[in-house]
Residue frames as a rotation matrix with the C-alpha (Angstrom) as fourth column:
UNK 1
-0.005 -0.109 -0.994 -21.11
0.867 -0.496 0.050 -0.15
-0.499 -0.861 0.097 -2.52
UNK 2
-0.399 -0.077 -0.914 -20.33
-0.196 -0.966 0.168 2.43
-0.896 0.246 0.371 -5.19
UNK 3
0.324 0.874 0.362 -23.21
0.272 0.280 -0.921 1.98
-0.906 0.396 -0.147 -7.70
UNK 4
0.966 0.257 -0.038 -22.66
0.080 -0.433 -0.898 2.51
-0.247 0.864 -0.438 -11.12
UNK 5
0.532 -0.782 -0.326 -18.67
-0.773 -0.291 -0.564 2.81
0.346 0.552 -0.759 -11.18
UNK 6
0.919 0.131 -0.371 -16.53
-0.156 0.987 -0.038 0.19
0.361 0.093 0.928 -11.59
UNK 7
0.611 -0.730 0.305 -13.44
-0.741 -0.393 0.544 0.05
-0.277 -0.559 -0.782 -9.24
UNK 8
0.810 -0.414 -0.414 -10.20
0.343 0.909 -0.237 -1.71
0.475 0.050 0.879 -10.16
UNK 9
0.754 -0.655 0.040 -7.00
0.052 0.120 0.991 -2.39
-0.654 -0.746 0.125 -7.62
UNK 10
0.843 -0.524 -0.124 -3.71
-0.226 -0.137 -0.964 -1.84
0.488 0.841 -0.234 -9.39
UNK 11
0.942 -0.331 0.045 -0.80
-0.027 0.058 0.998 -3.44
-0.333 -0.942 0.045 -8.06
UNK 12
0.399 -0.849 -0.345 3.12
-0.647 0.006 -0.763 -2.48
0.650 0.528 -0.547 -9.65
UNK 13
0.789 0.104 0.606 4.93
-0.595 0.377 0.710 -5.55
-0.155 -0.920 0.359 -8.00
UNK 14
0.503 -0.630 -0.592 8.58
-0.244 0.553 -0.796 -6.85
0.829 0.545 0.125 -7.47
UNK 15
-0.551 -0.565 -0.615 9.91
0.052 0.712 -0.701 -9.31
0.833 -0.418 -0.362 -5.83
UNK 16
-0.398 0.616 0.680 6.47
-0.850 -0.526 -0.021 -9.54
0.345 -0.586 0.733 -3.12
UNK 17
-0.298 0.368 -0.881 6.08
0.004 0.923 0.384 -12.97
0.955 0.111 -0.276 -2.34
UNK 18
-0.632 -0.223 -0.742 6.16
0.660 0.345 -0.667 -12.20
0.405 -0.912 -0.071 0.84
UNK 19
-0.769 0.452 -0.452 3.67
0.388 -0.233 -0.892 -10.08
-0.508 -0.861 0.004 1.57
UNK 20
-0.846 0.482 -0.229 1.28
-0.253 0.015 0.967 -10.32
0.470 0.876 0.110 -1.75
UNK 21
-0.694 0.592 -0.411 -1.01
0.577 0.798 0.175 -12.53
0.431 -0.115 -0.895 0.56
UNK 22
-0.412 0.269 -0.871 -1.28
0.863 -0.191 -0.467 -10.87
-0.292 -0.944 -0.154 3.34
UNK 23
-0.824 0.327 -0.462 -2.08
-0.401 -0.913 0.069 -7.09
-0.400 0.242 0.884 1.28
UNK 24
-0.629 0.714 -0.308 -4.79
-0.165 0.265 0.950 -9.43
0.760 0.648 -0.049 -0.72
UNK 25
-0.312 0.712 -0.629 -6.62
0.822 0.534 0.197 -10.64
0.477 -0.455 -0.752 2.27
UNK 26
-0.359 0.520 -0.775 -6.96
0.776 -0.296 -0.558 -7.20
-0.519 -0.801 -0.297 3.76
UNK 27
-0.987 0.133 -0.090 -8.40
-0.160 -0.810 0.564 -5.71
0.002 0.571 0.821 0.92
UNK 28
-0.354 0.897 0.264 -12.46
-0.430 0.095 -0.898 -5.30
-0.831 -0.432 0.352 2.00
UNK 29
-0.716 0.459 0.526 -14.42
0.598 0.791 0.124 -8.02
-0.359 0.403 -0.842 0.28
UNK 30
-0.125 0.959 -0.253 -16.80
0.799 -0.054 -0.599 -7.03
-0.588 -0.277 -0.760 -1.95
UNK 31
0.288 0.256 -0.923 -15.72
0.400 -0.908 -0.127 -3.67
-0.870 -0.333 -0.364 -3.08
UNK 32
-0.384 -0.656 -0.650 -13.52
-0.629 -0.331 0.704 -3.48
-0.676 0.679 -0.285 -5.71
UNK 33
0.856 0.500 -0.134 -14.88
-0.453 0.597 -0.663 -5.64
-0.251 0.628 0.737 -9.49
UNK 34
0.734 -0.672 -0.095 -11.14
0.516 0.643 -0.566 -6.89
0.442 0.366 0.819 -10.64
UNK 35
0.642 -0.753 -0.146 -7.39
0.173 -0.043 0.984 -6.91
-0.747 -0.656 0.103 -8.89
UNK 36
0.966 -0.257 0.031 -4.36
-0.014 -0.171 -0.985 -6.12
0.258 0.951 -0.169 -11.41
UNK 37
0.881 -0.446 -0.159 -0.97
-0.291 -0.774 0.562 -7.05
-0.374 -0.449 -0.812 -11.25
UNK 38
0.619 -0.731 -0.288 2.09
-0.291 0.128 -0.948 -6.38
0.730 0.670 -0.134 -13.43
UNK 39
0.720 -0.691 0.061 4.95
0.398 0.484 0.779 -8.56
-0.568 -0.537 0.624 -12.03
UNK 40
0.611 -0.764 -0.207 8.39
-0.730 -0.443 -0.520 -6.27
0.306 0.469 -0.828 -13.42
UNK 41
0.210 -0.811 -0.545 10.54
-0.252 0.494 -0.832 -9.42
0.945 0.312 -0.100 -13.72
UNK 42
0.575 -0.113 0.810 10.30
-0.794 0.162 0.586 -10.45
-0.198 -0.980 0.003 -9.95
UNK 43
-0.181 -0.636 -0.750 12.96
-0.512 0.712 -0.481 -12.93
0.840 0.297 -0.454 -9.23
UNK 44
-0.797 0.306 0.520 10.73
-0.246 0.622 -0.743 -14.77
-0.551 -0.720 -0.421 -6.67
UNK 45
-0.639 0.725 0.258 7.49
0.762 0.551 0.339 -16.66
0.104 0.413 -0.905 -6.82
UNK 46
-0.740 0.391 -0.547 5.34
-0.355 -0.918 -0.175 -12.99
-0.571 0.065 0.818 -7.30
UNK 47
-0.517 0.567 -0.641 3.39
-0.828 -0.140 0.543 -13.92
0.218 0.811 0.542 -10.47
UNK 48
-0.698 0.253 -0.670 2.84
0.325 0.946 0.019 -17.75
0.638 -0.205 -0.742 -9.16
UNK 49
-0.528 0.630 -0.569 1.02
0.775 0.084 -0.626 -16.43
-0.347 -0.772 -0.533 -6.19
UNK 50
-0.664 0.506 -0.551 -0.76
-0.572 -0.818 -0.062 -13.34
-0.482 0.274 0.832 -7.62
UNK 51
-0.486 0.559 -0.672 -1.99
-0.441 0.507 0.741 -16.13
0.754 0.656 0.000 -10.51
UNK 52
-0.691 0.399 -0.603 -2.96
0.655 0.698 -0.289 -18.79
0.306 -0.595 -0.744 -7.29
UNK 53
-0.911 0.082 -0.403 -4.77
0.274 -0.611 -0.742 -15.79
-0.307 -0.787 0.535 -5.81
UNK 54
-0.040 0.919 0.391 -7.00
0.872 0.224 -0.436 -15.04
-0.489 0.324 -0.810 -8.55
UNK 55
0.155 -0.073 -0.985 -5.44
-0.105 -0.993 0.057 -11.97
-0.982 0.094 -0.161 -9.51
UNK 56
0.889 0.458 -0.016 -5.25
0.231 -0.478 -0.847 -10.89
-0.396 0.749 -0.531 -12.87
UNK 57
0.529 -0.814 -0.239 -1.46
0.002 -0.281 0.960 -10.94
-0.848 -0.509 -0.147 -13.75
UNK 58
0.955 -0.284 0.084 0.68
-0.040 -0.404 -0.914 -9.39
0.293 0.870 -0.397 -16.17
UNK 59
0.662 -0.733 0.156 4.60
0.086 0.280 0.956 -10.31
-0.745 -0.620 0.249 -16.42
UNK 60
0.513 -0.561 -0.650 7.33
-0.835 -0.500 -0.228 -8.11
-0.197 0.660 -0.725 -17.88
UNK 61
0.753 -0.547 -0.366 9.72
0.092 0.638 -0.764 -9.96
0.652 0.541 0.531 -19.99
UNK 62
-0.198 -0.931 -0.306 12.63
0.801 0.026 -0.599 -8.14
0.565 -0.364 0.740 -18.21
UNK 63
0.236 0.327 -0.915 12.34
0.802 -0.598 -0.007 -5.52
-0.549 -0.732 -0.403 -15.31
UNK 64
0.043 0.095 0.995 11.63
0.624 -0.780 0.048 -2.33
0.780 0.619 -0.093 -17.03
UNK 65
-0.904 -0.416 -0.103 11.42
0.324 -0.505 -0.800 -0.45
0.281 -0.756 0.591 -13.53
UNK 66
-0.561 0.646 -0.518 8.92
0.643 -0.055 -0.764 1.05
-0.522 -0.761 -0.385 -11.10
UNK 67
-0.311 0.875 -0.372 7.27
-0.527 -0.484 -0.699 3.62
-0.791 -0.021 0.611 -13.37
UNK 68
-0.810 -0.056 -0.583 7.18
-0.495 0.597 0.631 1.31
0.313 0.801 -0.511 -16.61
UNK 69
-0.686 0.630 -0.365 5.35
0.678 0.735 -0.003 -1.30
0.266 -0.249 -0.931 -14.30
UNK 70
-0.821 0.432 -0.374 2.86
0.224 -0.358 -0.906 1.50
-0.525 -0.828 0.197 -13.40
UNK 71
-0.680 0.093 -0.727 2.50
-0.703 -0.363 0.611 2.15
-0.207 0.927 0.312 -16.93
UNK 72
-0.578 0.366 -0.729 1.32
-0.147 0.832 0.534 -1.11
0.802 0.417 -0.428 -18.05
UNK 73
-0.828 0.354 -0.435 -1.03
0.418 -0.127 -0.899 -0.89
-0.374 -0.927 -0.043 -14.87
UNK 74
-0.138 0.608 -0.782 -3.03
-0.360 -0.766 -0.532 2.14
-0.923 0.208 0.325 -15.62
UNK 75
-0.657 0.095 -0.748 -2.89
-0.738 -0.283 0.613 1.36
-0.154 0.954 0.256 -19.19
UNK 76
-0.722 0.431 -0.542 -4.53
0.068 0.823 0.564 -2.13
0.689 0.370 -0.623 -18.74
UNK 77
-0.760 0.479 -0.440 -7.05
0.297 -0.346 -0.890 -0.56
-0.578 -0.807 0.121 -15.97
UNK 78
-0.219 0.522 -0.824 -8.41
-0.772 -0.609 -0.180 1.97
-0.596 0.597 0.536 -18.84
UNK 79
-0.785 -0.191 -0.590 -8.51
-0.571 0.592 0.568 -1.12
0.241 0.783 -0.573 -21.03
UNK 80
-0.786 0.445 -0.428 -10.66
0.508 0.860 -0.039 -2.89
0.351 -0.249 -0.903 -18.76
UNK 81
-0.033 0.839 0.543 -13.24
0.615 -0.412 0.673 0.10
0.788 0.356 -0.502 -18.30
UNK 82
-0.371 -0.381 -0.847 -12.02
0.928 -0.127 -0.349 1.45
0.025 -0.916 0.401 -14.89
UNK 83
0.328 0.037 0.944 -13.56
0.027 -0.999 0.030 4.41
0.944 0.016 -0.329 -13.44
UNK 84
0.842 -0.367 0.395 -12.01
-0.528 -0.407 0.745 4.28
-0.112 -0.836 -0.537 -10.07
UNK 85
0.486 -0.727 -0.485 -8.23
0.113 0.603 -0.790 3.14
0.867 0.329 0.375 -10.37
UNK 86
0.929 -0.152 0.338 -6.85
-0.365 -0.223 0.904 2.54
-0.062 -0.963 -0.263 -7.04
UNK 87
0.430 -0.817 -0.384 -2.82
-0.357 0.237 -0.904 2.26
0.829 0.526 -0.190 -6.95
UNK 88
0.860 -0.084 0.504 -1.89
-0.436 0.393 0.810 -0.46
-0.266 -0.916 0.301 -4.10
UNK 89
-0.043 -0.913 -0.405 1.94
-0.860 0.241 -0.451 -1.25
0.509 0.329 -0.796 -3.61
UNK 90
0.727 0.678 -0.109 1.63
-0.448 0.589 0.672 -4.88
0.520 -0.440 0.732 -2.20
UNK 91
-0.109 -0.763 0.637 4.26
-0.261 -0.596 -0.759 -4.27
0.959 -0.249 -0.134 0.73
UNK 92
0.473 0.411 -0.779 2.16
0.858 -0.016 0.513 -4.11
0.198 -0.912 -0.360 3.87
UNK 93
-0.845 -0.428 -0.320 3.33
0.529 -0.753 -0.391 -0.51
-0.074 -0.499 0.863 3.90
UNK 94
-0.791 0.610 0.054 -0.26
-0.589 -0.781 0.208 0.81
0.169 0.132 0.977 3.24
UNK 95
-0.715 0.634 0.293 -3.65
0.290 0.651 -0.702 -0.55
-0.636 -0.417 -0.649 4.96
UNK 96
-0.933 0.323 0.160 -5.99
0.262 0.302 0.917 -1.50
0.248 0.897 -0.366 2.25
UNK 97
-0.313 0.947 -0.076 -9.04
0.944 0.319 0.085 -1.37
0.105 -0.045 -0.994 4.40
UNK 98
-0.466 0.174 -0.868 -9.02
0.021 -0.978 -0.208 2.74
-0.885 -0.115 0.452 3.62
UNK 99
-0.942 -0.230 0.242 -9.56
0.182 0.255 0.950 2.13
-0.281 0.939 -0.198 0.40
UNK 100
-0.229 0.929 -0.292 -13.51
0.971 0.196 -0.138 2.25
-0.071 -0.315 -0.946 0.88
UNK 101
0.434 0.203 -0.878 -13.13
0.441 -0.897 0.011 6.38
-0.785 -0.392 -0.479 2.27
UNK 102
-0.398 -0.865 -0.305 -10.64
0.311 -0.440 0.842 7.06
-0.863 0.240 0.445 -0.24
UNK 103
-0.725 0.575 0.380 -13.25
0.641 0.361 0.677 6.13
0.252 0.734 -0.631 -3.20
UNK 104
0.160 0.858 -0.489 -15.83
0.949 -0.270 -0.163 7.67
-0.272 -0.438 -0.857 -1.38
UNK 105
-0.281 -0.214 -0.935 -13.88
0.177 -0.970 0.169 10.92
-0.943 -0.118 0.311 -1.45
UNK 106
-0.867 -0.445 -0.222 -13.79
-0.105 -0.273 0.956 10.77
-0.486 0.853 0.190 -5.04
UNK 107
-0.201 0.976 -0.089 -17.63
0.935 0.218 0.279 9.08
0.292 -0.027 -0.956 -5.72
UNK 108
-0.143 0.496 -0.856 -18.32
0.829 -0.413 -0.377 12.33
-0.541 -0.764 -0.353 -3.81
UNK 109
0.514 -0.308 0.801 -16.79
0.620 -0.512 -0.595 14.70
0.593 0.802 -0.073 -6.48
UNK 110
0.922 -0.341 -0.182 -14.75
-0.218 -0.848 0.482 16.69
-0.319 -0.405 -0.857 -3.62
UNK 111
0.206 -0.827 -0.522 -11.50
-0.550 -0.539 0.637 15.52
-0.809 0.156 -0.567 -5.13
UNK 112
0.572 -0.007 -0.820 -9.57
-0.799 0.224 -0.559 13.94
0.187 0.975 0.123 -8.28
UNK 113
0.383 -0.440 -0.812 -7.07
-0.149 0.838 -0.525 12.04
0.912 0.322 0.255 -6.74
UNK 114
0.893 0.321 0.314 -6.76
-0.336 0.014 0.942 10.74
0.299 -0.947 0.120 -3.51
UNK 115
-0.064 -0.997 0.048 -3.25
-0.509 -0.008 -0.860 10.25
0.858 -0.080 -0.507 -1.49
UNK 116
0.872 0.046 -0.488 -2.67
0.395 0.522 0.756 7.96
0.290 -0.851 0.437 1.42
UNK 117
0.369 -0.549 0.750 -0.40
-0.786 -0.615 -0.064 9.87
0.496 -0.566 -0.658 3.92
UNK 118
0.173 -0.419 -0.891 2.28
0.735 0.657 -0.166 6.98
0.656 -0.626 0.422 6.09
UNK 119
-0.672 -0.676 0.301 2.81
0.442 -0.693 -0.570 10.56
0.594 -0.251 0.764 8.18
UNK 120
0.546 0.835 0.064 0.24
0.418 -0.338 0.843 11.21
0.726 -0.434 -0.534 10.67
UNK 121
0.860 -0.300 0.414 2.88
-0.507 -0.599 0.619 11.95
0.062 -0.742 -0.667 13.46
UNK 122
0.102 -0.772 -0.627 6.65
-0.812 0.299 -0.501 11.32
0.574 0.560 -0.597 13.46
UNK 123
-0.464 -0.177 0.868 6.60
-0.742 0.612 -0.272 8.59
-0.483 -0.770 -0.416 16.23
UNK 124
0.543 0.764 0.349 3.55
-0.098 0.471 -0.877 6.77
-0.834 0.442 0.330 14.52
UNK 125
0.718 -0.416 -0.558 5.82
-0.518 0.216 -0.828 6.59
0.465 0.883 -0.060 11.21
UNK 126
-0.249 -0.950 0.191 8.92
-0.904 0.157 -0.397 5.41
0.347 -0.271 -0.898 13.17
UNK 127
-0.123 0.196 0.973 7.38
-0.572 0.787 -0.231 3.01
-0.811 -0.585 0.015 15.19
UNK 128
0.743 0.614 0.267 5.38
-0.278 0.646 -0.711 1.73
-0.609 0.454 0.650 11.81
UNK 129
0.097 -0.816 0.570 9.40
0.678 0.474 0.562 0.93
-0.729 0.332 0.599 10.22
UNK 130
0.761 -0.285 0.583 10.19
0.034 -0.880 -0.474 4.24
0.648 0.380 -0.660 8.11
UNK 131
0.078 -0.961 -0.266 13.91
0.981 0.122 -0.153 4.20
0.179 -0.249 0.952 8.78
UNK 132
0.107 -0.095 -0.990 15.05
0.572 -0.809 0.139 7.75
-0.814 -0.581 -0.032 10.15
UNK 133
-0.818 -0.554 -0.155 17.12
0.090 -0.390 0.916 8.82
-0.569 0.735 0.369 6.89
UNK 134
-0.587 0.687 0.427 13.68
0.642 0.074 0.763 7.96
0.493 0.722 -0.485 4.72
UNK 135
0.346 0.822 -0.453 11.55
0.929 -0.235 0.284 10.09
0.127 -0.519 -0.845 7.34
UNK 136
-0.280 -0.747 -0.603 14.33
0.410 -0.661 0.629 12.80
-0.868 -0.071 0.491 6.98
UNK 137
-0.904 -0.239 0.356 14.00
0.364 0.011 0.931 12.61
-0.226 0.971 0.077 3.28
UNK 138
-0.433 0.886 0.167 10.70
0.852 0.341 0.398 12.49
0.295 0.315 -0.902 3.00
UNK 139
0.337 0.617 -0.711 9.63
0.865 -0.501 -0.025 15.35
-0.372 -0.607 -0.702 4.85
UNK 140
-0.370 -0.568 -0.736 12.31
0.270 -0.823 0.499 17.55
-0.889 -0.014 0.458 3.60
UNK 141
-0.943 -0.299 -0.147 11.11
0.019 -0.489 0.872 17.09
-0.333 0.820 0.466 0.18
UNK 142
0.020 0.999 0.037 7.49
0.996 -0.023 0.090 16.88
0.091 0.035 -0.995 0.79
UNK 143
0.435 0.181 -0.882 7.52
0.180 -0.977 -0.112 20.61
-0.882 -0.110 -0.458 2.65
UNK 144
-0.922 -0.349 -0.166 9.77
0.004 -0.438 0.899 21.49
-0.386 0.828 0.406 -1.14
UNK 145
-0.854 0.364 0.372 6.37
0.520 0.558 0.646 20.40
0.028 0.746 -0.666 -3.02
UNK 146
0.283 0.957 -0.071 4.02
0.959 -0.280 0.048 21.52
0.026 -0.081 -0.996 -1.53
UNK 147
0.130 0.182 -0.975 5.57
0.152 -0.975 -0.162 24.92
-0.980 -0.127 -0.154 -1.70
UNK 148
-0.560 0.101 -0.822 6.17
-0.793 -0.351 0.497 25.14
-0.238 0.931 0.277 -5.62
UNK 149
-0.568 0.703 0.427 3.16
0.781 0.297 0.550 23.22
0.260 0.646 -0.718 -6.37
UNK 150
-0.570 0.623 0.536 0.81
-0.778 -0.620 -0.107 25.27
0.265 -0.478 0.838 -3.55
UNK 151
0.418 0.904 0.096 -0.52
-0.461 0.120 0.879 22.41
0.783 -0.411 0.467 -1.90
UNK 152
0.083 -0.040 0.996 -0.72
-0.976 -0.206 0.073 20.72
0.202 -0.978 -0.057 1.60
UNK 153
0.603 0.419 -0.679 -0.21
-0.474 0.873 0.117 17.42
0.642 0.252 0.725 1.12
UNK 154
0.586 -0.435 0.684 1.31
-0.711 0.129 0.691 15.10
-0.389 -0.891 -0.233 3.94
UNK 155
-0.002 -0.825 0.565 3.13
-0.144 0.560 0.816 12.76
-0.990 -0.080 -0.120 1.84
UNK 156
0.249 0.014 -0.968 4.28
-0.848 -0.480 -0.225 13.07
-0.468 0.877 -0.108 -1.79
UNK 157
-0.513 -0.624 -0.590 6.05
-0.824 0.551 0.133 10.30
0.242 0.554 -0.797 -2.06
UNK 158
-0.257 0.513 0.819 3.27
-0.486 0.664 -0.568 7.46
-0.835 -0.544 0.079 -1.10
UNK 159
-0.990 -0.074 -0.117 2.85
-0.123 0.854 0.506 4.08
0.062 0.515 -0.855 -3.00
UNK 160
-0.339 0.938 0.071 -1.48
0.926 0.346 -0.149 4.40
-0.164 0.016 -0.986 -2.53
UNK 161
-0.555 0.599 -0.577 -3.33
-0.668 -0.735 -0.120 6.83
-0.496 0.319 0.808 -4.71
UNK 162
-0.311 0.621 0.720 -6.46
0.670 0.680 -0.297 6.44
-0.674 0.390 -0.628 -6.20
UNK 163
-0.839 -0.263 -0.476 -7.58
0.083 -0.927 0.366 8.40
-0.538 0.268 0.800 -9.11
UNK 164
0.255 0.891 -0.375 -10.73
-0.495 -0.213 -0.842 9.23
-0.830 0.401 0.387 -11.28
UNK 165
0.175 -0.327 0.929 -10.22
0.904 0.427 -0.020 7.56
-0.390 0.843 0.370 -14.98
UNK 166
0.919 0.251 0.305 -10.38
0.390 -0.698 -0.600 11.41
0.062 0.670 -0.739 -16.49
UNK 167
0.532 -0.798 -0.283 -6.87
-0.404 -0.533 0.743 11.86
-0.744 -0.281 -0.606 -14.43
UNK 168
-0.337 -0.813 0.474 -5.07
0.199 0.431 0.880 8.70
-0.920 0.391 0.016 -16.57
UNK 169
0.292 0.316 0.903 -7.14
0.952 -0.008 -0.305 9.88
-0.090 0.949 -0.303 -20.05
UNK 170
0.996 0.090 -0.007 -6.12
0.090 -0.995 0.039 13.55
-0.004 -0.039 -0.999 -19.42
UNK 171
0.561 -0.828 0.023 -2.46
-0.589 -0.380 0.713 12.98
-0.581 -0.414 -0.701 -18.27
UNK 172
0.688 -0.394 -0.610 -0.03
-0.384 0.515 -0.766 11.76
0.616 0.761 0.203 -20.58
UNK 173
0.728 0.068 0.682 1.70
-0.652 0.373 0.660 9.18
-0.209 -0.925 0.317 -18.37
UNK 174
0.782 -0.147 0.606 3.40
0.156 0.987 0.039 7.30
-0.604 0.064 0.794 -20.63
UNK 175
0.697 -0.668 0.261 5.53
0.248 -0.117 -0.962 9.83
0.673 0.735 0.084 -21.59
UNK 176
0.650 -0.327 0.686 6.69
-0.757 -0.204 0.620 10.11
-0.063 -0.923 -0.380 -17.94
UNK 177
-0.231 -0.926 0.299 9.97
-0.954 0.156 -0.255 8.54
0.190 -0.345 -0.919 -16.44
UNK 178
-0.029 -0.397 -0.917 10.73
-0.254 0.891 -0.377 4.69
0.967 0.222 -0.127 -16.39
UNK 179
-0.370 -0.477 -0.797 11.71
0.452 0.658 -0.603 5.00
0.812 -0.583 -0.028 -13.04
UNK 180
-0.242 0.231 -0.942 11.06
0.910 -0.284 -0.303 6.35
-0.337 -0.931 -0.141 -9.02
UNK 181
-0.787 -0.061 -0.614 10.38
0.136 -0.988 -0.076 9.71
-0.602 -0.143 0.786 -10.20
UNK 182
-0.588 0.770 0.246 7.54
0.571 0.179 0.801 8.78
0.573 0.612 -0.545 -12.34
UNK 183
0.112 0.823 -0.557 5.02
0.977 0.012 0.214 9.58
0.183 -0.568 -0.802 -9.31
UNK 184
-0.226 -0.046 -0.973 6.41
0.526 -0.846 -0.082 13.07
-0.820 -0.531 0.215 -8.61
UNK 185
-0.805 0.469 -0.363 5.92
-0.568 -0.435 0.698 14.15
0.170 0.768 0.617 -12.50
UNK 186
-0.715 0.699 -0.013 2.51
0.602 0.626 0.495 12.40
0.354 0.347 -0.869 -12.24
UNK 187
0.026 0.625 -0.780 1.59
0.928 -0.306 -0.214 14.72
-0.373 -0.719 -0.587 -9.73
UNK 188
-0.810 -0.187 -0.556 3.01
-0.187 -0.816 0.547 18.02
-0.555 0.547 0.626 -11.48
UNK 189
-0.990 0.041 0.133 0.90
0.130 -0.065 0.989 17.26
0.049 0.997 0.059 -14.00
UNK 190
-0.252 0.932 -0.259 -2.08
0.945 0.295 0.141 16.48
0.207 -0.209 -0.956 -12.40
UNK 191
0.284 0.382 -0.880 -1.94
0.404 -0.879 -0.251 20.22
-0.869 -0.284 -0.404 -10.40
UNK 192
-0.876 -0.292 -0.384 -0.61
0.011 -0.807 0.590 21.87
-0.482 0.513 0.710 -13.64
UNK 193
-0.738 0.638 0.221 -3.67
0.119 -0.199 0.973 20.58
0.665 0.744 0.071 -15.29
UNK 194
-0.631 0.263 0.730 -5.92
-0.723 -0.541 -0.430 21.42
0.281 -0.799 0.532 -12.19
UNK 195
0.112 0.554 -0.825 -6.92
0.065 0.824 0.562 18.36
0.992 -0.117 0.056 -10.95
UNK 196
0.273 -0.250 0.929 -7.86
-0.899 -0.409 0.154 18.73
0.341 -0.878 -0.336 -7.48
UNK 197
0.332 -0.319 -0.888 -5.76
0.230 0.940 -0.252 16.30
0.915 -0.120 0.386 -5.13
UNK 198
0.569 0.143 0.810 -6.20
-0.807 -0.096 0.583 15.25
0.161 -0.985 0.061 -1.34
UNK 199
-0.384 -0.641 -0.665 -5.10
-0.482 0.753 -0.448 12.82
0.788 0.149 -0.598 1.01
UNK 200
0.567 0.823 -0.010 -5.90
-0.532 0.376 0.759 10.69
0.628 -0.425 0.652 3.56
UNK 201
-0.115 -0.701 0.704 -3.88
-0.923 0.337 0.185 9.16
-0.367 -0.628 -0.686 6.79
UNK 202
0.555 0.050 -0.830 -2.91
-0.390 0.897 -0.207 5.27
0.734 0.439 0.518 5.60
């Protein structure tokens, strides 16, 4: 579908037995060349099914946390020649079968790094299981961001981005936080170094 560049799935994953399957089967056939995922010390059968799947699977010794496992992601993406790196939490909190438009943006050259928005309208988030307090949160510190970065983005804190390879060779990532806050310095960095970044409803 996208001649010439070579898309890989990243997937940071703990404790997902439950719903590993179900994010693999709706990811569009065809599209993507290899699947990645680092299991951070899952204390279920994660790595067993990722491995049964056919995925590609990498398994911390001991849970290092949520940006660590992103680390070792991205780093074994670039390793494997990636020029689209797509970053799927395997949840069922993000529909895979965008994944296609999201690339496309980027294949196009109108942005660096694509976001998936869970925030199209508050009802549509509520209904889709975004507790109140997290839809509170979320918004309060999304509208912070986007005013001392300067952009418009509907949802800062989303578990599906997809980036160019020049963002993870440009951005030093791996000197970023261990933990949940990894993704908000990922972004700083990206707009400090002017990478342009959209989003897309998910």
């Amino acid at each position: 579908m996208f001649e010439g560049k070579k898309i890989i799935i990243v997937m940071p994953a703990y404790n997902a037995e439950k719903t590993l399957s179900k994010t693999f089967e709706d990811i569009p056939k065809g599209l993507v060349d290899e699947i990645i995922l680092t299991d951070d010390a899952s204390r279920d059968r994660t790595a067993l099914i990722s491995e049964s799947l056919g995925i590609k699977t990498i398994t911390h010794s001991h849970n290092k946390g949520y940006g660590a496992n992103q680390k070792t992601c991205y780093r074994e993406a670039l390793r494997d020649g990636a020029d689209i790196i797509v970053m799927l939490h395997p949840d069922c909190q993000y529909d895979p079968r965008v994944i296609p438009f999201a690339v496309g943006i980027l294949t196009a050259d109108i942005c660096d790094i694509i976001i998936g928005s869970r925030i199209r309208t508050r009802a549509e988030t509520l209904r889709g299981g975004m507790p109140l307090y997290k839809y509170i949160s979320n918004r309060f510190l999304t509208a912070l961001e986007n005013i001392c970065f300067g952009q418009n983005l509907g949802d800062f804190h989303s578990g599906f981005r997809v980036y160019k390879r020049a963002v993870l060779e440009k951005i030093d990532f791996l000197g970023n936080s261990d933990d949940f806050i990894f993704d908000t310095e990922f972004l700083a960095q990206a707009i400090f170094q002017k990478f342009r970044v959209g989003d897309i409803p998910i």
